[in-house]
C-alpha positions in Angstrom: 0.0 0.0 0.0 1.3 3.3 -0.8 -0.4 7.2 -0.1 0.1 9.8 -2.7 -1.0 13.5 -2.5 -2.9 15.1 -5.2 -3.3 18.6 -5.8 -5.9 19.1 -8.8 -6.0 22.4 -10.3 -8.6 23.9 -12.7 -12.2 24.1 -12.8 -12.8 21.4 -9.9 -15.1 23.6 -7.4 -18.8 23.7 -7.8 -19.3 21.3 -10.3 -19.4 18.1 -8.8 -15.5 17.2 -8.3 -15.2 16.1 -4.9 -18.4 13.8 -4.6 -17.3 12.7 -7.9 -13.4 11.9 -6.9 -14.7 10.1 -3.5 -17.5 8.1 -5.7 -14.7 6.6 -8.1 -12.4 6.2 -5.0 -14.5 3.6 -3.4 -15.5 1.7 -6.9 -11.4 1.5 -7.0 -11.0 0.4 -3.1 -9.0 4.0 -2.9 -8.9 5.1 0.6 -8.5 8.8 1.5 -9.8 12.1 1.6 -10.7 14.9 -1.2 -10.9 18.5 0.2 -11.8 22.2 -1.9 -8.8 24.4 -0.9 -9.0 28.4 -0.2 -7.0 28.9 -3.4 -10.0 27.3 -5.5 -7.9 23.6 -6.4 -8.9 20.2 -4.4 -6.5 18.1 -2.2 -6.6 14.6 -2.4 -4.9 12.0 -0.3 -5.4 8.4 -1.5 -4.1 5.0 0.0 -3.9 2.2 -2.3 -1.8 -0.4 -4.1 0.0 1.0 -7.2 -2.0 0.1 -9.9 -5.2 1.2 -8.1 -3.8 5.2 -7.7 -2.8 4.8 -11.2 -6.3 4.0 -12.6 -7.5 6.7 -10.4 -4.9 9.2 -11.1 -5.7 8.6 -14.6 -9.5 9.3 -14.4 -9.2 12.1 -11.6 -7.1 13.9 -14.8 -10.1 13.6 -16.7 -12.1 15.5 -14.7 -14.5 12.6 -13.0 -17.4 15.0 -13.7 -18.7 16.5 -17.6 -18.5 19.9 -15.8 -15.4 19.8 -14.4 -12.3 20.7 -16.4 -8.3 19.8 -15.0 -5.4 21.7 -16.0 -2.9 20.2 -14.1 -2.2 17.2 -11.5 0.0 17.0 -8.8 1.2 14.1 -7.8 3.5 13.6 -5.0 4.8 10.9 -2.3 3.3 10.9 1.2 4.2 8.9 3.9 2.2 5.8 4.0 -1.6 6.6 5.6 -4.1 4.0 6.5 -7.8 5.1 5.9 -11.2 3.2 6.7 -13.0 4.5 3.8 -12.9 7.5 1.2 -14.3 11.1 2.8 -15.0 14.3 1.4 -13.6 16.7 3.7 -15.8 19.8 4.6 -15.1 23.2 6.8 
């Protein structure tokens, strides 16, 4: 199992992203969170086996939602996290 952060920038608030993210998280077995941020991106952190955050990397890029438009994906190392289930995270 590994953890990656994702910072998704674009048009990813209001339209669906983060219900959208956390729906195709648990059809994967993805553990994590999804978060809006301030600065108008979304923060994911996912927990899975490789292949797993590389389908959903892959999709998250395509903007899981028809509104929703990505212009860049962030992809970085965390330090391994284990979650019980996939949450949107809201303030």
């Amino acid at each position: 199992m590994i953890t990656q952060h994702m910072l998704v920038t674009g048009q990813v608030q209001g339209v669906g992203f983060r219900w959208s993210a956390a729906k195709l998280a648990r059809q994967l077995g993805v553990t994590g969170t999804v978060q809006n941020l301030p600065t108008g991106q979304v923060a994911i952190v996912a927990s899975g086996d490789e292949p797993q955050l590389a389908d959903f990397a892959q999709q998250i890029k395509r903007g899981v939602t028809p509104w929703a438009v990505v212009h860049d994906l962030k992809i970085t190392a965390a330090r391994t996290q284990r979650f019980s289930d996939f949450r949107i995270i809201t303030r």
